[in-house]
C-alpha positions in Angstrom: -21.9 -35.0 14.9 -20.0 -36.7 12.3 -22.0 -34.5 9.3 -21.4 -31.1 11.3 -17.6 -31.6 11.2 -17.9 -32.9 7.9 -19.8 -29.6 6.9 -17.5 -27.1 9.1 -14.4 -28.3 7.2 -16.2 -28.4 3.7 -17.0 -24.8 4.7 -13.5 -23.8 5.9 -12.0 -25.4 2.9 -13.7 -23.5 0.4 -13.6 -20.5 2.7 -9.5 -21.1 2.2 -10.2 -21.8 -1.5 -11.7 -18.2 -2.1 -8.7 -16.1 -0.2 -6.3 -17.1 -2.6 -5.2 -14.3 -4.9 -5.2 -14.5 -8.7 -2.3 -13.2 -10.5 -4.1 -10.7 -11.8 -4.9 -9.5 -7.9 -1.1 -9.9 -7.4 0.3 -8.4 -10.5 -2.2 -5.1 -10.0 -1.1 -5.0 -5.8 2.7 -5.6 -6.9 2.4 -2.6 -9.4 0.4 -0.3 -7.0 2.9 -1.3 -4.3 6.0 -1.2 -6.8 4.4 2.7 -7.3 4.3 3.7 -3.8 8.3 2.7 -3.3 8.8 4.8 -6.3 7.5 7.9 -5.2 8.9 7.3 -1.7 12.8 8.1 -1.1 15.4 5.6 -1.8 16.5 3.3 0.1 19.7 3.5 1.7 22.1 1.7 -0.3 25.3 -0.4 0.9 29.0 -1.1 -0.5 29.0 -4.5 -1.8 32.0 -6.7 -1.9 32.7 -5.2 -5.5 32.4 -1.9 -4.7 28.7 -1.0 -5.8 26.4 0.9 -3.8 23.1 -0.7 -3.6 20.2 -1.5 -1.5 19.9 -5.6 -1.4 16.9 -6.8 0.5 17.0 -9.6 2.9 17.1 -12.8 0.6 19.4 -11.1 -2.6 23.1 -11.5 -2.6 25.4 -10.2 -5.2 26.9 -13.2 -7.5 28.4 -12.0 -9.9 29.6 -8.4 -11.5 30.6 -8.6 -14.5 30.8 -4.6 -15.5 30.3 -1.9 -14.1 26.6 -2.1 -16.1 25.8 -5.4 -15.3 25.1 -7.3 -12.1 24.0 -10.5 -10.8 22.1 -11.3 -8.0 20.5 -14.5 -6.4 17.4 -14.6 -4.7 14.8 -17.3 -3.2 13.1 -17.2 -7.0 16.5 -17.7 -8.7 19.0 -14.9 -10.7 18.0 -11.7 -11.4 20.2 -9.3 -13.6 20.4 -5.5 -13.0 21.4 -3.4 -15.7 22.6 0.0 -15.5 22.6 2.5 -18.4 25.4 6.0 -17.5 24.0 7.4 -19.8 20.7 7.9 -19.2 19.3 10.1 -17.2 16.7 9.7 -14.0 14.0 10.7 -16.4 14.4 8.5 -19.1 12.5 6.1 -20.8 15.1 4.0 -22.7 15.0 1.2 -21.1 11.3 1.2 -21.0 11.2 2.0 -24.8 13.2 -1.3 -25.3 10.8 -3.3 -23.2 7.8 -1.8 -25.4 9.8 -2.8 -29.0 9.9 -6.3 -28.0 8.0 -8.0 -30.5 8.7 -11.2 -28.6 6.9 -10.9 -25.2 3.3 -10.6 -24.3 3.1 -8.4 -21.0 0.4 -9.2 -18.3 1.1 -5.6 -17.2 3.1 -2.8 -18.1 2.6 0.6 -16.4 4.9 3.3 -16.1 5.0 6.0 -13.0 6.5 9.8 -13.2 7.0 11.5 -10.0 9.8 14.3 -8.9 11.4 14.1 -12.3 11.6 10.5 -12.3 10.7 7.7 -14.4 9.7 4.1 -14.0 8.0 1.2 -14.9 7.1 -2.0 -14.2 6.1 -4.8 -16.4 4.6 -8.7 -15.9 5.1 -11.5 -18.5 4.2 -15.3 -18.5 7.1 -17.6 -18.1 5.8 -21.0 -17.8 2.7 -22.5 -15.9 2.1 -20.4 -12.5 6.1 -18.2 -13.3 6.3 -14.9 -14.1 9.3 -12.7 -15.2 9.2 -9.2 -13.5 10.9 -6.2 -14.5 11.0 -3.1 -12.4 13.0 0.1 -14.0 14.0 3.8 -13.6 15.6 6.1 -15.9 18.8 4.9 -15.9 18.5 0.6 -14.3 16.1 -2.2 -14.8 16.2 -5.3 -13.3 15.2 -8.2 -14.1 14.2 -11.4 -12.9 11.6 -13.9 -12.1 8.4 -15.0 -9.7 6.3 -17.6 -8.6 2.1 -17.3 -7.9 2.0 -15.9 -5.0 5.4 -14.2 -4.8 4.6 -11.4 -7.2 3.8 -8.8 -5.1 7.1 -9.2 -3.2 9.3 -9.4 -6.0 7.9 -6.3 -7.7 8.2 -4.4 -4.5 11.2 -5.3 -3.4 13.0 -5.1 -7.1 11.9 -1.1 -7.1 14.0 -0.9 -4.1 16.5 -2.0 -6.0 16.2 -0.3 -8.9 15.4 3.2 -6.7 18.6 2.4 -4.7 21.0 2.4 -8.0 19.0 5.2 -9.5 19.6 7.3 -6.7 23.8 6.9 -7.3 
């Protein structure tokens, strides 16, 4: 009796062991899932206490805004900055250009998405042992900020909600 429960929870334990996701599996279900908000319609975006119009998922708060350009938020994986760029257009690809030029980072994943006349991207980088920064972009915002394993996916996703929201101003 004592060697069947022994076995059962061996079993179920290494059952357990073989649903975790990689971050690979997460970083290519965060872009894939970061595409589909893209080519969906923006979310509705908000006044903030600033003045800005933007769609904040549950879990970001606006801390700080220090232009009109450059905002601040705070969620469960830390601070996150969004930058805006007036004068680029829904279409363009500076933003992603800079993120190319970097000599400095080494990207996990960087894929871009067109759709309705829009651009955007998203990009993975190591930051540490099991962190991540994320970046998701449009034409004319980026945001950027940073993940743990297992909270890739999420971020990616709900960060191109973010960035669709302040495109869509």
């Amino acid at each position: 009796m004592v060697y069947k429960m022994a076995a059962v929870l061996l079993l179920s334990a290494a059952g357990m062991a073989g649903c975790a996701e990689t971050a690979e599996q997460e970083i290519t279900e965060g872009v894939e899932e970061a595409r589909a908000v893209f080519e969906q319609d923006s979310p509705a975006a908000e006044e903030l206490e600033d003045g800005t119009e933007l769609f904040l998922p549950d879990g970001y708060e606006l801390t700080d805004s220090a232009d009109n350009n450059t905002i601040t938020l705070l969620n469960g994986e830390g601070v996150a900055v969004l930058e805006f760029n007036p004068n680029e257009s829904e279409n363009s690809r500076y933003f992603y250009d800079m993120l190319a030029a970097s000599e400095d980072a080494e990207w996990l994943a960087a894929e871009t998405f067109e759709y309705a006349g829009r651009f955007g991207f998203v990009a993975v980088g190591k930051a540490g042992e099991d962190r991540f920064e994320v970046i998701a972009g449009t034409g004319d915002a980026q945001l950027t900020g940073f993940a743990g394993k297992g909270d890739i996916e999420e971020q990616l996703t709900e960060m191109m909600k973010i960035v669709r929201s302040a495109d869509a101003e």
